[in-house]
N, C-alpha and C positions, 0 to 999 in steps of 0.2 A: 179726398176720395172716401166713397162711403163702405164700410167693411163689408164683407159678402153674407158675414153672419146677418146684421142691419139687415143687408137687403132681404136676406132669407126671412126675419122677423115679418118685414113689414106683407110681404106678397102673401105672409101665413095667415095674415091678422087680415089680410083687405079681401083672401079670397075666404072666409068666413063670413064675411061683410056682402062681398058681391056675388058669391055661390059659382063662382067663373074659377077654372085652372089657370093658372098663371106661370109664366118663364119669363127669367132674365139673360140674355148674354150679350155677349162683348163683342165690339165689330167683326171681330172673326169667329163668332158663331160657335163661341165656347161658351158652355152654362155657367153660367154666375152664381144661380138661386131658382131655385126652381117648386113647385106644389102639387107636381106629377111627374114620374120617370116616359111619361108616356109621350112627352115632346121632344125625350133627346133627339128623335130623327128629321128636326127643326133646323140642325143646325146647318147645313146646306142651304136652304131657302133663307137662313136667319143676316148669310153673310153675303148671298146676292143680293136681298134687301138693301144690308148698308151700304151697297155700294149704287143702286137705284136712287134718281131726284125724290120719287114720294117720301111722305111724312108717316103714312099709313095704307097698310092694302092688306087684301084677304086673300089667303095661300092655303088650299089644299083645304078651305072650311076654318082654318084660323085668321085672326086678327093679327098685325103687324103694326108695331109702332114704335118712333126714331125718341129718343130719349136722349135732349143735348144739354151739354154741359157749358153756359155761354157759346154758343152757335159751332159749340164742334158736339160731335155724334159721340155718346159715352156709352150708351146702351140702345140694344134692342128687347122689346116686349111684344110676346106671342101671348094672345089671347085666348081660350077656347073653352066650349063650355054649350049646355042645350039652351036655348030660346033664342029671341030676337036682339034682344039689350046686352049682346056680347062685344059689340063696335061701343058702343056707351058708354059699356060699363069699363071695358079695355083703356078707353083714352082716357076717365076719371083716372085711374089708377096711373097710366103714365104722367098725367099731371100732378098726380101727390109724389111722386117717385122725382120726379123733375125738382116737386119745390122742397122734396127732402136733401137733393145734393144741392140746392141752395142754402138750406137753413144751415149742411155740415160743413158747408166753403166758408162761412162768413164764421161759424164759429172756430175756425180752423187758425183762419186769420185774424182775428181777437185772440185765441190762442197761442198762436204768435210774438204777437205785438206784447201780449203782457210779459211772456218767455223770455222777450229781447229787456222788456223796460226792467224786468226782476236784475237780472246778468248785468246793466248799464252796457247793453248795446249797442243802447239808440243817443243819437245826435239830440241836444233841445230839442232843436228845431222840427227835428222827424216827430220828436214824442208828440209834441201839439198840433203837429198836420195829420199823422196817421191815426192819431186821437178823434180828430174829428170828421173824416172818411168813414170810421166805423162806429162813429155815434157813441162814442166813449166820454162823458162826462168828465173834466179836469182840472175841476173845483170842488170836490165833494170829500167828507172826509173818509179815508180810507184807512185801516190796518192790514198788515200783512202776518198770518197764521201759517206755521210750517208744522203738519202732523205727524208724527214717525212713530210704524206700528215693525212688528218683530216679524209681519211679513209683507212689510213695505213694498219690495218686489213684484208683490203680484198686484196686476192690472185693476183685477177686482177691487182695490182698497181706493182708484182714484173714482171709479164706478158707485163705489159707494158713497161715497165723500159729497160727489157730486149729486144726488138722488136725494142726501141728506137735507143740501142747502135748496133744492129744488132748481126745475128747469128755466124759470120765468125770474131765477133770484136776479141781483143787481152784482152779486158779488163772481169773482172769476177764481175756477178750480183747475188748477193746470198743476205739473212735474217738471220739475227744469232736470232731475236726474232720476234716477230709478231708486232712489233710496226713502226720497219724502212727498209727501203732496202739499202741493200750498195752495192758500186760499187767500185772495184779496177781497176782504172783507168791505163791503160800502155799509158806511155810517151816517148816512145822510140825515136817516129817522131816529127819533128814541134817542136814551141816553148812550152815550157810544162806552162806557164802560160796562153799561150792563147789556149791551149788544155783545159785547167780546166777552163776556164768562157766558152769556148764552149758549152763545156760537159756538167757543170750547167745550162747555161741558154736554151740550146735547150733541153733539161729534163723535166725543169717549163713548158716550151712552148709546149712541146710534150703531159705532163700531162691536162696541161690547157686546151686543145683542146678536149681531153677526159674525160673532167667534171672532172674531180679530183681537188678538193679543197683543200686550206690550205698547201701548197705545199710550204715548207722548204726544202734548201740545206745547209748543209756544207761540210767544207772539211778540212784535215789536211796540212803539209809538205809534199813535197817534197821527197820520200827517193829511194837511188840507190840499196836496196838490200833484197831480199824477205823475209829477217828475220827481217827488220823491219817496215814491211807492220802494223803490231800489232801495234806500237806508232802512225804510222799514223792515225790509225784507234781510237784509243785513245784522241787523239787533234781534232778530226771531232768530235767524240760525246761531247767533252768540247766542243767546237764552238756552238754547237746545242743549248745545256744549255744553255751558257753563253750568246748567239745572241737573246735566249729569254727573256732574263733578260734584257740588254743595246741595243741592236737593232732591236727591236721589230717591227720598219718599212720595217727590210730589211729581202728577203727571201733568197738571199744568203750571209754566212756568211764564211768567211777564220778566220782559227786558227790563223794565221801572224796579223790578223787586231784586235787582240780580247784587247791588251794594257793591261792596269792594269785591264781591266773588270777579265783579266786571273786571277791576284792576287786574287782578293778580292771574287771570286768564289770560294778560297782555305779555305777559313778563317772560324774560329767555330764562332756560333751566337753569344755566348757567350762575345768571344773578341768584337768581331760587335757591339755589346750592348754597352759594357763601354765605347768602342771609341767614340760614340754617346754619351753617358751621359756627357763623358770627353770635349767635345767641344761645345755641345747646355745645357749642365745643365740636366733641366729637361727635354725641349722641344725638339723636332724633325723638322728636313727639312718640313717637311708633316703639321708643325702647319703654316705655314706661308700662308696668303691668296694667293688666282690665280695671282694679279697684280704682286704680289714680286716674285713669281717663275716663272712667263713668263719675267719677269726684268732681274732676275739671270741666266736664260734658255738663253733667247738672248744676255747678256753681255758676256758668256762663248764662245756661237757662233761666235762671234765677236772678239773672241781673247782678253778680255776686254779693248776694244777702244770702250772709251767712246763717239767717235763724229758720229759712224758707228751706234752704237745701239741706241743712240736717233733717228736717222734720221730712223732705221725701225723700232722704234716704237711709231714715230708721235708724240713724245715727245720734248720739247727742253732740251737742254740740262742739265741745271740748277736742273730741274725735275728729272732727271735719276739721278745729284748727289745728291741731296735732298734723293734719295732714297737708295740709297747706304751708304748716311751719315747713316741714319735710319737705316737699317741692322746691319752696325756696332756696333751702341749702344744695339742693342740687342742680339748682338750674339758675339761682341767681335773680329769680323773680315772683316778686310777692303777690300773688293774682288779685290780696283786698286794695292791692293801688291801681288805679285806673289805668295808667299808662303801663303798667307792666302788664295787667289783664288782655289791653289792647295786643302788646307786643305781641302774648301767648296766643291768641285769639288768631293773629295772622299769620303767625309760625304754621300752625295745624292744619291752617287752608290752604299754606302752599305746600306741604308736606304731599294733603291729598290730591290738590292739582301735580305734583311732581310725579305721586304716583296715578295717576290718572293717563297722564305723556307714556310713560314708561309703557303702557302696555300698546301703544302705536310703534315701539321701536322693534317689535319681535317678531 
């Protein structure tokens, strides 16, 4: 069903077009959309109309015309206006109004169908019949994009989204909840990695420009076949999670990029815990002052080469091992051995995944 604003839009736009007043209403002769107050007293004749065999007749100096929706009656259109080409120019415009609730029915139900294939829905069988009822290609390569802006909620951001990617694109812009928009990206042309930072970053930049704040991307794999459009769409909203947990600087994130942050997202707190207790005792990453974790933060960054992280952190060297000797005796692990650096490295990411859960619990 086409919104009443729509309709309002289109009758404002076609009577600039055809210099005719134009009215919408509904089998029982309530206005829809209207481009003069001067026809409300229409709607008496609007609702004996729909109930008359004609298609079209002229009432009291106006034009009348049946506006169906597959062969049931959705609207009535009153024409009216000075010269001769008021019948004419009345039944163009019922015909563009006609093939507008065709064009939002079919995109309603592609709407749909992607809604159900995102969710896993649909049966095999359904994906590849109802696939191809609405001329949906199911061999082409596809990614699946979930966008989440700080006011995700409003309607306007899938409006946008969609105007972005354009009317005529191949890709499908739908909401499976009120929180994100997702976009199933078609990869058919071009390189498909540089199709997906495209798409991303001229998104951010599209939104940006439209005052939309807090503007998150991710995205999933890669896949060649519209039954597994669903996993893709699966690894975009882990990337989401997961990029606000370990990369929190960055506003687009790839499921490819996401490393053991992927792991340790999987994991119950529970385990989280012990592993913690198991290698700091009592203590946590989180007890250590600022100086030691901007040490351990830039030693990790550095690939632990001790001559690179003194020099950015204005240190001499001696100092940096002083304080890595010092870490060791208190935690039992020496960050220049690989395997212990490892150890520490994934201590601190479940630390922030642990506190990351924690503020879901309050």
């Amino acid at each position: 069903m086409i919104s009443n604003q729509i309709l309002q839009n289109t009758i404002d736009s076609l009577k600039s077009i055809a210099r005719v007043e134009l009215c919408v209403m509904d089998v029982d002769g309530k206005e829809v959309a209207s481009t003069t107050p001067d026809m409300e007293s229409c709607a008496g004749a609007a609702a004996g109309f729909a109930g008359s065999p004609a298609d079209s007749q002229e009432i009291q100096g106006y034009q009348y015309f049946k506006i169906f929706d597959e062969q049931q009656l959705e609207y009535i259109l009153i024409a009216g206006g000075p010269g001769e080409n008021v019948y004419m120019l009345g039944k163009m415009v019922a015909f563009q109004i006609q093939s507008l609730l065709v064009a939002y029915k079919e995109r309603f139900d592609k709407d749909n169908f992607i809604k159900n294939l995102l969710l896993d829905n649909l049966l095999l069988v359904d994906i590849y019949s109802r696939a191809k009822k609405l001329h949906i290609q199911t061999d082409v390569k596809r990614v699946v994009m979930i966008i989440e802006t700080e006011n995700s909620k409003d309607s306007n951001v899938l409006e946008m989204v969609r105007a972005n990617f354009g009317s005529n694109s191949k890709d499908f812009i739908t909401a499976v909840d009120e929180n994100n928009v997702i976009v199933v990206k078609d990869l058919s042309e071009g390189d498909p990695a540089r199709e997906i930072e495209k798409a991303a970053k001229g998104t951010e930049s599209a939104l940006a420009k439209e005052g939309v704040r807090g503007v998150r991307i991710s995205y999933g794999t890669i896949v060649s076949e519209i039954k597994d459009v669903s996993r893709s769409y699966k690894e975009a909203k882990m990337a989401l999670d997961v990029g606000k947990i370990f990369f929190g600087e960055r506003d687009i994130v790839a499921y490819s990029e996401l490393g053991i942050g992927r792991l340790i997202y999987q994991l119950p707190i529970p385990l989280c815990k012990m592993f913690i207790k198991e290698i700091f005792g009592g203590k946590s990453p989180d007890d250590f002052d600022e100086e030691t974790l901007t040490t351990i933060n830039k030693f990790f960054e550095n690939s632990l080469n001790v001559s690179e992280t003194s020099r950015q952190l204005f240190i001499h060297r001696n100092t940096l091992v002083y304080r890595l000797d010092k870490l060791q005796k208190s935690t039992g692990l020496d960050l220049r051995v690989f395997e212990d650096a490892i150890t520490f490295k994934i201590a601190l990411m479940v630390v922030k995944y642990m506190k990351y859960m924690e503020t879901f619990e309050y």
